[in-house]
C-alpha positions, 0 to 999 in steps of 0.5 A: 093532943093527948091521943097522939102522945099516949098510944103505942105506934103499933095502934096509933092511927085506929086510937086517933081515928077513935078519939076523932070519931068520940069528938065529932059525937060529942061536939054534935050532941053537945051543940045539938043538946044545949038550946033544947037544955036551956029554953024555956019551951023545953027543958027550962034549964038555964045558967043550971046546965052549967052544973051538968057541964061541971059534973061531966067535966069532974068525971073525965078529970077523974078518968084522966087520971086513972087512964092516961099515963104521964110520958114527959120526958119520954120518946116514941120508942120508950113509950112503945117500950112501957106499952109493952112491958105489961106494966099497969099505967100508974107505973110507967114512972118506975119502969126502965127503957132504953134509947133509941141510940140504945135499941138500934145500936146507931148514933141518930142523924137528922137533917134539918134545912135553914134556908134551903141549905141543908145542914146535918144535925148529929146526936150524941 
């Protein structure tokens, strides 16, 4: 899910409450509209609806790539990082962050379980 990836920690749970509430609306509007749209006692639009549907689809691509900045390869933390820096969304290719091994000054251990042993992972 986009939302989940693209929010900063500090706002992540009101951003995914948002998207959820924004989904459920449209997925009701959509399913509610679309027999109105398509009968003939009604609107009479057909396999025309299709257009509607393309048009709306063209403008969230649009706004997708102005509003959703491209975080591959980057941690929670360097993402917060970018959300703090100020810096405008088509620019968060350019701006520098730093690790997490480097914020905390600590090498990361994680504990991973294969079958029910746990085993101790250590990043470098």
């Amino acid at each position: 899910m986009v939302v989940s990836e693209t929010a900063a920690s500090r706002v992540k749970e009101k951003t995914n409450l948002l998207a959820m509430v924004v989904s459920v609306l449209t997925t009701f509007l959509t399913s509610f509209s679309t027999p109105y749209l398509i009968n003939s006692a009604y609107a009479n639009l057909g396999g025309k609806l299709g257009y509607i549907y393309g048009v709306i689809n063209a403008l969230v691509v649009v706004g997708v790539f102005f509003f959703i900045p491209e975080l591959k390869g980057r941690s929670l933390e360097e993402v917060d990082q970018l959300f703090a820096s100020g810096a405008g969304l088509r620019k968060f290719k350019t701006v520098e962050t730093k690790s997490a091994e480097e914020l905390y000054g600590e090498k990361i251990v994680s504990k991973v379980t294969i079958n029910d042993e746990k085993v101790h992972k250590e990043s470098v």
